[in-house]
N, C-alpha and C positions, 0 to 999 in steps of 0.2 A: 250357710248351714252344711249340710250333707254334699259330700259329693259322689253322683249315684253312678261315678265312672268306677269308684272303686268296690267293686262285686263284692268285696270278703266283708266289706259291712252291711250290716243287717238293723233294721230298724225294730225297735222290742219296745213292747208296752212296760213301764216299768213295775207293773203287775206280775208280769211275766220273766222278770228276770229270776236268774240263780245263781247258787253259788260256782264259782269258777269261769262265768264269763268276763270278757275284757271290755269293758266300755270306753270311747274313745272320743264319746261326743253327747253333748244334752242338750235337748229343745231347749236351755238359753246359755249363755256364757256361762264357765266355771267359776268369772269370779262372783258371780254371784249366791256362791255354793261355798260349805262349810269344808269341801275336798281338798287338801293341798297340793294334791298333783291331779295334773291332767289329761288324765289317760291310765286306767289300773285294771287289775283283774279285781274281782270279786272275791274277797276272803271270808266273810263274816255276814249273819243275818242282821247285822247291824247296820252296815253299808246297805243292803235292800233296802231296809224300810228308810235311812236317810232319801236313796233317791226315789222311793214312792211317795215321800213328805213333798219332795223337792219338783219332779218332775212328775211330765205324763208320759214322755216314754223320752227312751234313747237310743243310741246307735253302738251296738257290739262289734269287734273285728272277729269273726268267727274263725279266722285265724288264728289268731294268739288264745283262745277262748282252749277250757279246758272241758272234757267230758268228764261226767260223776268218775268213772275208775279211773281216767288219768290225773285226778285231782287226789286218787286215794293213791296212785302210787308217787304223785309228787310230793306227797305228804312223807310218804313210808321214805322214800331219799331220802328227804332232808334232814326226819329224825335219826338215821343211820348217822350222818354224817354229826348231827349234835351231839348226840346218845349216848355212844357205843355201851352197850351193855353185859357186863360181864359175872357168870356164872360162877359161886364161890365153890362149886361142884363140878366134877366132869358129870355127862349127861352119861356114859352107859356106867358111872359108878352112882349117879342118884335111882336111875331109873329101877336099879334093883331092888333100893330103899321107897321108891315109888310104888311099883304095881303089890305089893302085901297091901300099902295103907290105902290106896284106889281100893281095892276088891272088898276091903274091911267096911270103907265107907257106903260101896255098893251094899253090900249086906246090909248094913246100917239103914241106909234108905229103902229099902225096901222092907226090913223091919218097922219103920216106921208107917208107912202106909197098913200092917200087917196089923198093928198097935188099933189105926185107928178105925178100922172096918170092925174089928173085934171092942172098938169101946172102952181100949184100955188107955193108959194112960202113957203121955209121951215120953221114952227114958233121955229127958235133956241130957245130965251130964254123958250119955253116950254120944250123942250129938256133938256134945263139946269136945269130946276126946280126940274122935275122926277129924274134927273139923281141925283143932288143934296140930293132928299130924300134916295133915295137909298143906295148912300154913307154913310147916318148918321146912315142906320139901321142896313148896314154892320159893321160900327163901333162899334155899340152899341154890336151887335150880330149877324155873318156872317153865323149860323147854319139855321137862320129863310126866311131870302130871299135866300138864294140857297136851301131849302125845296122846297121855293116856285117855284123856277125854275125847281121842277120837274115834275111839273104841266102841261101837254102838249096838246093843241091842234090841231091832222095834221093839222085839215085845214085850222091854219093859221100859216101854219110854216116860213114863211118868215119875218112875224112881230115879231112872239114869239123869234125866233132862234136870231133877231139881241139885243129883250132885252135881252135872257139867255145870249149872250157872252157879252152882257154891264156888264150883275151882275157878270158875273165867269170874267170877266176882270178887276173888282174893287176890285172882292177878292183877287185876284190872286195876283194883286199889291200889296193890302195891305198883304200880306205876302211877297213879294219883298222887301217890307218897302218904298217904293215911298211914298212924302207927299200928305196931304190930297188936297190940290189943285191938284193934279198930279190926283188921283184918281175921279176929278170930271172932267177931262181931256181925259182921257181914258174910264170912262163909257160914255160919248158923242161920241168916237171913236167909241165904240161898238153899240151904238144905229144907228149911221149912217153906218156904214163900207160897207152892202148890198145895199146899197139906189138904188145903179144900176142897181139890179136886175130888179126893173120897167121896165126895157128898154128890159127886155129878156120876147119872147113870150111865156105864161105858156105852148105850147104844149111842145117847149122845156126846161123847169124848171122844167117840171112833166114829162116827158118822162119816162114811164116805163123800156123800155130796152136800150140800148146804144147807144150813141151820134153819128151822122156822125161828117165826118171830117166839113164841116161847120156848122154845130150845135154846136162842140165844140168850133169852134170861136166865132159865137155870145155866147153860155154862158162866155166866159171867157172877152169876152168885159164889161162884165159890172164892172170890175175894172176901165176902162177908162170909162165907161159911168157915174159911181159915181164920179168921179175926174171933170170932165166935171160938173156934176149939181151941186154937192158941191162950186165948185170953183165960180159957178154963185151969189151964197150969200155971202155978204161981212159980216156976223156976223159969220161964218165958220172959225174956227182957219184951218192953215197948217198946225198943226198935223191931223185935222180930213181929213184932203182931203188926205194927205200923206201913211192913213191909208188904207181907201179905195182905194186908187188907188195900195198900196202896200202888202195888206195882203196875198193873194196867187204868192208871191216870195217865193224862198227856200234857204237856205243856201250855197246850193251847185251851184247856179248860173241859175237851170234849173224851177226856176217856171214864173210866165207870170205876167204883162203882157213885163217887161222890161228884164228879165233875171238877176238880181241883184244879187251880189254877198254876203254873208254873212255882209261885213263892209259896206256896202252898205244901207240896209236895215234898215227904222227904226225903234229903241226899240221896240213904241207901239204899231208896226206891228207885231214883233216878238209876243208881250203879245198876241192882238189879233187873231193869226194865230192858237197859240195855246186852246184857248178857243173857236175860231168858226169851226176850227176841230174838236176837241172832240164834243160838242153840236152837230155837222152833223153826227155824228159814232153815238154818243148815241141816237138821234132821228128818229122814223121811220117816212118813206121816203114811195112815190108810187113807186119807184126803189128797194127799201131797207129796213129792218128789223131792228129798232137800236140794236146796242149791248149794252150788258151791261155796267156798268162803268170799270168793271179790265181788261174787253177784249178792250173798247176805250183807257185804260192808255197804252197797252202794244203797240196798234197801234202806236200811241205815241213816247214811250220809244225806239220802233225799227225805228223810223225816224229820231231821236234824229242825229243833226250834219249832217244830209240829206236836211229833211224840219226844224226841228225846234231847235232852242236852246237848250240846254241840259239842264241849269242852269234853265231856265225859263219852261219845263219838269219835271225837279224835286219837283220844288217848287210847281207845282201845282200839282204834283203825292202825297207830303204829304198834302194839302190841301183837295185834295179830299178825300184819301184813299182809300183802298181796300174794307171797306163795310160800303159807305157813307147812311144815312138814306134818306128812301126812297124807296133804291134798293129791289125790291122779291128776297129771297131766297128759294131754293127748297134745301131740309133737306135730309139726304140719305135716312131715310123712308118712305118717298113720301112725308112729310106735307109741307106746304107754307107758310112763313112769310113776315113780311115787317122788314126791318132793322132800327131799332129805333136810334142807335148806339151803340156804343164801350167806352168802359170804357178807362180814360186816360192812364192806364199803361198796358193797354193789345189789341190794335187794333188790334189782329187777331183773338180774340173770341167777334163776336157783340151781342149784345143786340135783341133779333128778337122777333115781335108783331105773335105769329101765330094763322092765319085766316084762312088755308085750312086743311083740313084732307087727309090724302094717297091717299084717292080717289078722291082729287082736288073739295071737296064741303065743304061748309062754314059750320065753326064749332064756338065752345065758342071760342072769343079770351082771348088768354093767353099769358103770359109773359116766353122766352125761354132764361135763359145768359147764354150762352156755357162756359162764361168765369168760374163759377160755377158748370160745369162740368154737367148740367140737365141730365136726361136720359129720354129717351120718355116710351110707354106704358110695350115695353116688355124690359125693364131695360138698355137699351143701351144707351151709349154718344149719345146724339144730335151733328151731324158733317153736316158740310156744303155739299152739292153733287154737287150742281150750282149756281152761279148768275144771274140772270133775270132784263133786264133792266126795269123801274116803267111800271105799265100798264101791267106787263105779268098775264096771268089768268086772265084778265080782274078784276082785285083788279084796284079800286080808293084807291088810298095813300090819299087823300084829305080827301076822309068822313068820316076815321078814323079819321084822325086829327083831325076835326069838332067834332066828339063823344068822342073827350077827351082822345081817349085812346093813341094817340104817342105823348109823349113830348121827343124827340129827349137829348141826353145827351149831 
């Protein structure tokens, strides 16, 4: 069986496995097992539950075995190298075309919230118009409006939060390959999915510290409270009220407000769920701190087959990547960048604008591509030390842009 000379394996309940480690051996022969090879990494929730069918535990090589982010950037290679995706727009000629239909749509959304405190009535084909623009710019080029979605202000994070998952939900399809109709389908999903939040008192929506047990029902009512006001307008498709009333279900039968099971559940919900999650991790909160983007994908990655589709996890784990522009990074010598992007055949060395110096105060900016191996002052590689979600140091990504110096790859 085991050989306990070799340290780097580790023996795991097969309860306890995950995705990305490498199994190399089972409490009994493989061939007694539906595996064809013997010895793999773990790709799929599929492969778990064959070997909790199968065994009671097993023996990982914690060596070859991968961590949740090193599983998210081995993903984002590979689709690089399958992928390449290319832009039928330059980004600093859409992004012009970008930030009017962004600010139109911001307006929008928060007319909308505006609509329904006052009792009046939802103007849909406004919705449909923005959401419309939206889509063509994604089309044109999806690097210019999810820039723009990293644009954030707390204090209207209920209006902003429901355009950012309209726009990460149109992108997100269109790399699922859904048609373009479908996509102007699903960015109305996203625009509307919160609407019921209205109906939740902000002491409870901004609660600092933790919910009682009836404060967590009125929040979570507002699933049925949007279902309810959607369903009152007859220019409201049943996808969009389907969505709202079902975005926080889970796969595993335990989310609210029906407890639905996986087949249950529908698609645009799934897309959704996973876009208005992440945007809630990545945006700071009066409760909460956003994370970064690779620390929101790995939340993500580890609910994968819990809360969220796996397929539909992936696809937006290569979409976003590991150092989408935007993000601050803090450099191991203390200096601070903004991440402009990555180059197509090397998404683990980005492209970084740097604006701070080791002592965290504004310097010349400069242009840093790891991929190129830079060295900073006292001869050393330029290496990543941390990720910082946008806004960290108090860096605007914005008035860079404005100044011309980030045009995104």
């Amino acid at each position: 069986m085991a050989d306990d000379s070799k340290t780097d394996r580790i023996q795991v309940e097969a309860a306890q496995l995950t995705i990305g480690m490498f199994v190399v051996e089972l409490d009994r022969p493989w061939t007694e097992t539906r595996f064809l090879f013997q010895g793999f990494r773990i790709q799929k929730q599929q492969e778990i539950r064959l070997f909790q069918e199968l065994c009671s535990y097993v023996w990982v090589d914690a060596q070859r075995s991968l961590s949740v982010s090193e599983q998210i950037a081995e993903n984002v290679e590979t689709s690089a190298l399958l992928k390449p995706v290319i832009a039928k727009v330059d980004f600093n000629l859409e992004i012009q075309q970008a930030a009017p239909i962004w600010h139109a749509a911001r307006e929008e959304s928060l007319r909308i919230l505006q609509a329904v405190k006052l009792g009046q009535e939802l103007d849909v084909d406004a919705v449909k118009a923005v959401v419309k623009d939206c889509v063509e710019s994604i089309l044109r080029n999806p690097t210019a409006m999810l820039w723009l979605a990293r644009i954030k202000n707390s204090d209207e994070y209920t209006a902003e939060h429901s355009l950012r998952v309209s726009i990460l939900s149109i992108a997100l399809s269109k790399e699922l390959g859904l048609p373009t109709y479908q996509l102007e389908q699903i960015g109305i999903c996203g625009m509307l999915h919160d609407v019921g939040k209205i109906k939740v008192p902000n002491e409870i929506l901004n609660k600092p510290g933790a919910l009682t047990a009836e404060e967590l029902r009125i929040m979570q009512s507002h699933a049925a409270e949007g279902r309810k006001l959607l369903m009152s307008n007859q220019q409201v498709t049943p996808a969009t009220v389907d969505v709202a009333y079902s975005h926080h279900e889970r796969l595993d039968g335990k989310g609210y407000p029906r407890g639905l099971d996986a087949s249950k559940i529908p698609y645009f919900a799934k897309i959704i769920a996973v876009a208005d999650s992440y945007d809630a991790i990545n945006s700071d909160r009066v409760y909460s701190k956003g994370k970064s983007s690779l620390a929101s994908l790995c939340i993500l990655l580890e609910s994968v087959d819990s809360h969220f589709d796996e397929d539909i996890v992936g696809c937006f784990t290569r979409m976003i990547g590991i150092y989408p522009p935007g993000e601050i990074v803090e450099m191991t010598n203390g200096e601070v960048g903004i991440i402009i992007g990555c180059h197509p055949g090397n998404k683990l060395k980005p492209k970084v604008l740097c604006v701070l110096d080791a002592d965290k105060r504004a310097c010349k900016e400069r242009i840093i591509e790891l991929a190129k191996m830079a060295k900073d002052s006292d001869d050393k590689p330029y290496r990543v030390h941390e990720i910082h979600s946008s806004g960290a140091f108090g860096i605007d990504i914005d008035a860079y842009r404005r100044k011309g110096l980030i045009i995104p790859i």
